[in-house]
LUMFIKOL-344777 format. One record per residue (C-alpha): x, y, z. Coordinates in steps of 0.1 Angstrom, whole numbers, plus 5000, padded with zeros to 4 digits. Example, Ala and Ser with C-alpha at 12.3 -4.5 7.8 and 13.67 -1.06 7.14 Angstrom:
512349555078513749895071
//
This chain:
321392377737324392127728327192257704329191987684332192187692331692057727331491707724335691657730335491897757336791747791335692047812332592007825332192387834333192497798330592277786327692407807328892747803328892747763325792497761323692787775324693037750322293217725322293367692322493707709325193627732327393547698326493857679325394207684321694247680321894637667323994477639320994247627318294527633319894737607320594417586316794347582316394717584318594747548316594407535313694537540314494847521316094657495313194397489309994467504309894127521308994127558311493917579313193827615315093687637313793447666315093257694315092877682315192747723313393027737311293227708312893607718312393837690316293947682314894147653312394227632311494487596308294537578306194277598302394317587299494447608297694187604299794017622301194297651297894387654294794097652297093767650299593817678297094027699294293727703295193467725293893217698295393337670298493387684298793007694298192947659301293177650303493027679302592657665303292747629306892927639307492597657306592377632308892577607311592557632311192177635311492127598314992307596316692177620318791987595320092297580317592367553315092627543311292547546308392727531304892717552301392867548300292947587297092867603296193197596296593207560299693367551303093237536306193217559309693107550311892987578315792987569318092827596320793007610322892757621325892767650328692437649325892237631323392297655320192487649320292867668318293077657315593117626315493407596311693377588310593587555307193667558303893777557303593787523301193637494301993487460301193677431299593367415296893317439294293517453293593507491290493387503288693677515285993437529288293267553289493637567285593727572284993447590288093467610287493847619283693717629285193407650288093617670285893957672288194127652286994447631286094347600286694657582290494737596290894317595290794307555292194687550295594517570294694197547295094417516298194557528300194247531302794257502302294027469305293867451305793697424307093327428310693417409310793737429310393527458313693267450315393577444314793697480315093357496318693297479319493647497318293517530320093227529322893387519322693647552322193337572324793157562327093497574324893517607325993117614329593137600329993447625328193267650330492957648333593167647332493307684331993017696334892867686336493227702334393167731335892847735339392907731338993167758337492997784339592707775342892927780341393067814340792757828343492657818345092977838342992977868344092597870347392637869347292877893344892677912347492337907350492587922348692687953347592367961350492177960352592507977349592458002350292068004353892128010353892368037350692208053352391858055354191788091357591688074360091918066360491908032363792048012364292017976368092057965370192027933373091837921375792117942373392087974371592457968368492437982365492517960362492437982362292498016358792438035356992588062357792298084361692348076361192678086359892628117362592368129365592578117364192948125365293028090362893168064362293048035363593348014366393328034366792958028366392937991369592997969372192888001374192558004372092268024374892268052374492708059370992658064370192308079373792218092372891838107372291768070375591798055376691488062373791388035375391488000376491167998373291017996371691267979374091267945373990877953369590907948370591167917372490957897370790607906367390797903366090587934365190717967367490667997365390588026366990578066365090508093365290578128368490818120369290938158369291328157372891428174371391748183367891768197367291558225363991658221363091388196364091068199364890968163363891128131363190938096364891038066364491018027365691157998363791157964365091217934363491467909363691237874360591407855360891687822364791697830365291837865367791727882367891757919366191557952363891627974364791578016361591438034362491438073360091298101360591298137359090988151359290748185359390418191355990448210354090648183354990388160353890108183350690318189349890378153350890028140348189888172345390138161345390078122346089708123342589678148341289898127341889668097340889348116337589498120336989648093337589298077335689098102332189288093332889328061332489648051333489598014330589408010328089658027327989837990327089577965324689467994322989847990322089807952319789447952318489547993317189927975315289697947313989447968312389767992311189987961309689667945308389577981306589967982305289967948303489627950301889767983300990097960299389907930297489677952296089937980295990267966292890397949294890587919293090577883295890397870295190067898291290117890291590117849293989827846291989627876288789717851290589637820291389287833287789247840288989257883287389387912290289567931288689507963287989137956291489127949292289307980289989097999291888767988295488877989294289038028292988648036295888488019298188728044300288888016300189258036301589078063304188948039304889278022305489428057307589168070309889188032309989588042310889488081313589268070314489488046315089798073316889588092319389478069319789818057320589978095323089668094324689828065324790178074326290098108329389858089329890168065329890418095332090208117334390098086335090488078338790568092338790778120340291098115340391278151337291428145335791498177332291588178328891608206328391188214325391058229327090788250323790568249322890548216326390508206326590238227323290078214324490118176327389898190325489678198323489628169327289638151328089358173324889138173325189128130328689088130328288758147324988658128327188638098330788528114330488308146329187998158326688138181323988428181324688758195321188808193320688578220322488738246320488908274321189318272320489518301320289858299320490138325321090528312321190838325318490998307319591358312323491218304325491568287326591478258330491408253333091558231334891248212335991088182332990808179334190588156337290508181334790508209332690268192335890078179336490038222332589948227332989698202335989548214335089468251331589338236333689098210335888958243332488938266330488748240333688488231333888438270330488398279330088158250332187858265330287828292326887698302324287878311322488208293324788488285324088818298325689208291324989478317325289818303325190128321326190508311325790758341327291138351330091128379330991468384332391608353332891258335330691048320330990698326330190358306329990048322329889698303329389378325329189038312328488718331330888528317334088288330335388598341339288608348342388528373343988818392347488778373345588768340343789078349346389258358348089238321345089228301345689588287349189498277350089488237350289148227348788968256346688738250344788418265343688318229345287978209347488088181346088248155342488318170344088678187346588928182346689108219346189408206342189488209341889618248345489798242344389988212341690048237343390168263345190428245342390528228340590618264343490718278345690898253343391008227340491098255342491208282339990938302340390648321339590278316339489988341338489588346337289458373336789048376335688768399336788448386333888208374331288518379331588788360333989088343333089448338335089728322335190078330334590368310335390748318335491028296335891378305332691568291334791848280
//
């Protein structure tokens, strides 16, 4: 059911909510009972109310026998009664009353009752006869002879149904429409009510909702964060602020900036200077005089400039030069990767790679399978399917269909793997399977040069040796995979200058309580003094411009700090290099 009313809705849950209400949902069904009750009384003419979506009875007065007891009782009949109330309901859904002799030979008048211009419900008058014309006794004998019903009590409950005359009729019919149009006027008016409530308690809950969350965001964030006015009372004071000064945030709230967070005094300056020039103040690396704990802690102030509140808020960060170094290494490799395979792309390749499969499946489906839709279009095109089949199999084109759905697999584990390495790593560590984490490195690697350098991944030499009954290991993968990648970018860029076929050994094993990972290429290899640096930020071998230093660094920490595991290199020069891998299973 759709209501009009809901088209300029924006809430999606308001709108499935009211689109599933009913007639009696709207208005009390006792109250149309003794309606039709009191019409019944009043005219003599039958009626009731049904269910326009699902055909419940709401209410009913004076229905005949003939139908309660033969018509709706026989399977047969009864379809005939269902079909006739829906072909009345079909013909009023534009709002207006339709007259209708049923299947079964007696008169019916279906009056819309109607709910924001939508069809609801229907008012049927009816079983009754017209005055003017005699029923045709004939066609009730053979109908009682047909559906086995007794003949005698058949036409006794025939003579029963009431006659009226055609003016007598109008008269009713204008009194029908008249109740209806009440029934759908109240109708409307509760679901407009309906509306305005569940508009006003969504509106509540998400208010309420909106205030939790962003008290939520503000104590969950790792700043402090204190929101002041003009005279330096504080008015926000975060869980963060709390925890640094030991004061609480009842206690905070209503006293002067410089009582509660005393190394902030010196701030008023700045913080009517942000007021009145509406522009944040912003001072990094501001030594703290009084914690030697941190090394330097961040500082801005925001003014408050919306609906005419005047105040600032104080954001305050403690940071370190090495975090920042740290950070700035692992998001701009991130970056550089992310850009090198192109992960961007791996989206609008998804859409045409999805059409060129499906087609690829349904050709093989309307060539080789015996459905009845393959056999009567084959026959209407005067074709033998399995000459067809016979042709297309000597003419190779299964073979072609599997290599477009081979190709096609391929390109889309290409795809997923750029999407799942591009996703930014968000410390999430979870159960790794070292090997095949390393292998969809690999296969990261090997189409990230297909599409970007001058020579073929794929034709480097991989050897593998796993552990087969290798633990799993708790880690972030993404990062690991960021350091698998890395050392397999380097090896292949190496091994490519020289001459002779490139090779990667890779082994995972157990030692003791670590796993370890072991990449070895044959490549140039490097000098002791290079070696020796070759985890340092920013150094590089590289020309200008073809490196940044900063891929086995990021590394590095990522083993080291973010792992709490250990990473090594080991080279002969003009033989080979091979990195080191340990990470502590637990």
């Amino acid at each position: 059911m759709k209501i009009s009313l809901l088209d300029d809705c924006s809430s999606k849950a308001i709108k499935e909510k009211l689109s599933g209400l009913l007639l009696k949902d709207l208005v009390e069904l006792d109250e149309l009972q003794n309606m039709l009750d009191a019409s019944y009384t009043a005219t003599g003419m039958p009626s009731g109310i049904i269910d326009a979506f699902t055909g419940e009875v709401y209410a009913g007065a004076g229905w005949q026998k003939i139908c309660v007891n033969f018509h709706r009782v026989h399977p047969e009949t009864c379809a005939k009664c269902v079909a006739n109330d829906t072909a009345i309901t079909d013909k009023i859904k534009t709002g207006h009353h339709h007259g209708y002799k049923c299947s079964n030979g007696i008169w019916d008048i279906g009056v819309p009752i109607m709910c924001m211009e939508q069809h609801i419900a229907t008012f049927f008058l009816g079983q009754f006869f017209y005055e003017d014309e005699e029923p045709d006794r004939h066609f009730f004998i053979n109908q009682a002879e047909q559906y086995g019903f007794g003949q005698k009590e058949y036409l006794a409950a025939l003579d029963e149904v009431p006659r009226f005359d055609r003016e007598r009729v109008e008269q009713i019919l204008k009194h029908n429409i008249a109740l209806s149009a009440f029934l759908s006027d109240s109708a409307s008016k509760s679901m407009r009510n309906f509306y305005e409530i569940e508009q006003r308690r969504e509106a509540e809950a998400e208010i309420k909702s909106l205030r939790n969350y962003l008290a939520n965001i503000i104590d969950s964030m790792p700043s402090i964060l204190i929101g002041v006015d003009p005279d330096g009372q504080i008015t926000q004071w975060n869980k963060e602020a709390e925890s640094v000064s030991g004061i609480g945030q009842d206690k905070a709230i209503g006293t002067q900036l410089q009582d509660s967070m005393p190394t902030l005094g010196s701030e008023m300056d700045r913080i009517r200077t942000a007021i009145t020039t509406r522009r944040k103040q912003a001072y990094i690396n501001r030594p703290n005089p009084e914690d030697n704990k941190t090394a330097c802690e961040d500082i801005t102030i925001y003014p408050l400039i919306a609906n005419g509140v005047r105040g600032a808020v104080i954001r305050i960060d403690d940071v370190t030069d090495r975090v920042n170094l740290e950070r700035m290494m692992l998001q701009s490799e991130k970056m550089m990767s992310v850009g090198g395979l192109a992960a961007g792309m791996a989206h609008e390749i998804n859409n045409p790679l999805s059409g060129i499969m499906g087609h690829a499946t349904n050709i093989r489906k309307r060539i080789y399978h015996d459905i009845n839709k393959n056999i009567s279009t084959a026959e209407d095109c005067d074709l033998s399917l399995e000459n067809m089949r016979n042709y297309l199999n000597e003419r190779g084109i299964p073979r072609m269909l599997d290599g477009i759905s081979e190709a096609g697999e391929r390109a889309a584990t290409i795809v997923r793997n750029m999407l799942a390495f591009s996703r930014k790593s968000e410390q999430n560590f979870t159960p790794q399977n070292l090997p095949q984490l390393l292998d969809r490195t690999i296969e990261l690697a090997s189409s990230d040069y297909d599409l970007k350098k001058e020579f073929d991944f794929k034709q480097i030499e991989i050897e593998r040796e796993y552990d087969e009954n290798l633990p799993t290991v708790l880690c972030e993968g993404n990062e690991i995979q960021q350091v698998f990648l890395n050392i397999l970018r380097n090896g292949a860029e190496a091994m490519a200058e020289m001459q002779k076929a490139s090779r990667f050994t890779c082994k995972v094993y157990k030692e003791e309580n670590r796993a370890v990972v072991e990449i070895a290429d044959n490549g140039p290899g490097m000098p002791e003094d290079v070696r020796k640096r070759i985890f340092e930020p920013f150094f590089t071998t590289k020309e200008v411009g073809k490196g940044t230093g900063l891929g086995l660094s990021v590394s590095y920490f990522i083993v080291s700090d973010q792992h709490n595991g250990f990473m090594d290199v080991k080279s002969i020069p003009g033989e080979w290099t091979k990195f080191i891998i340990k990470l502590p299973f637990k």
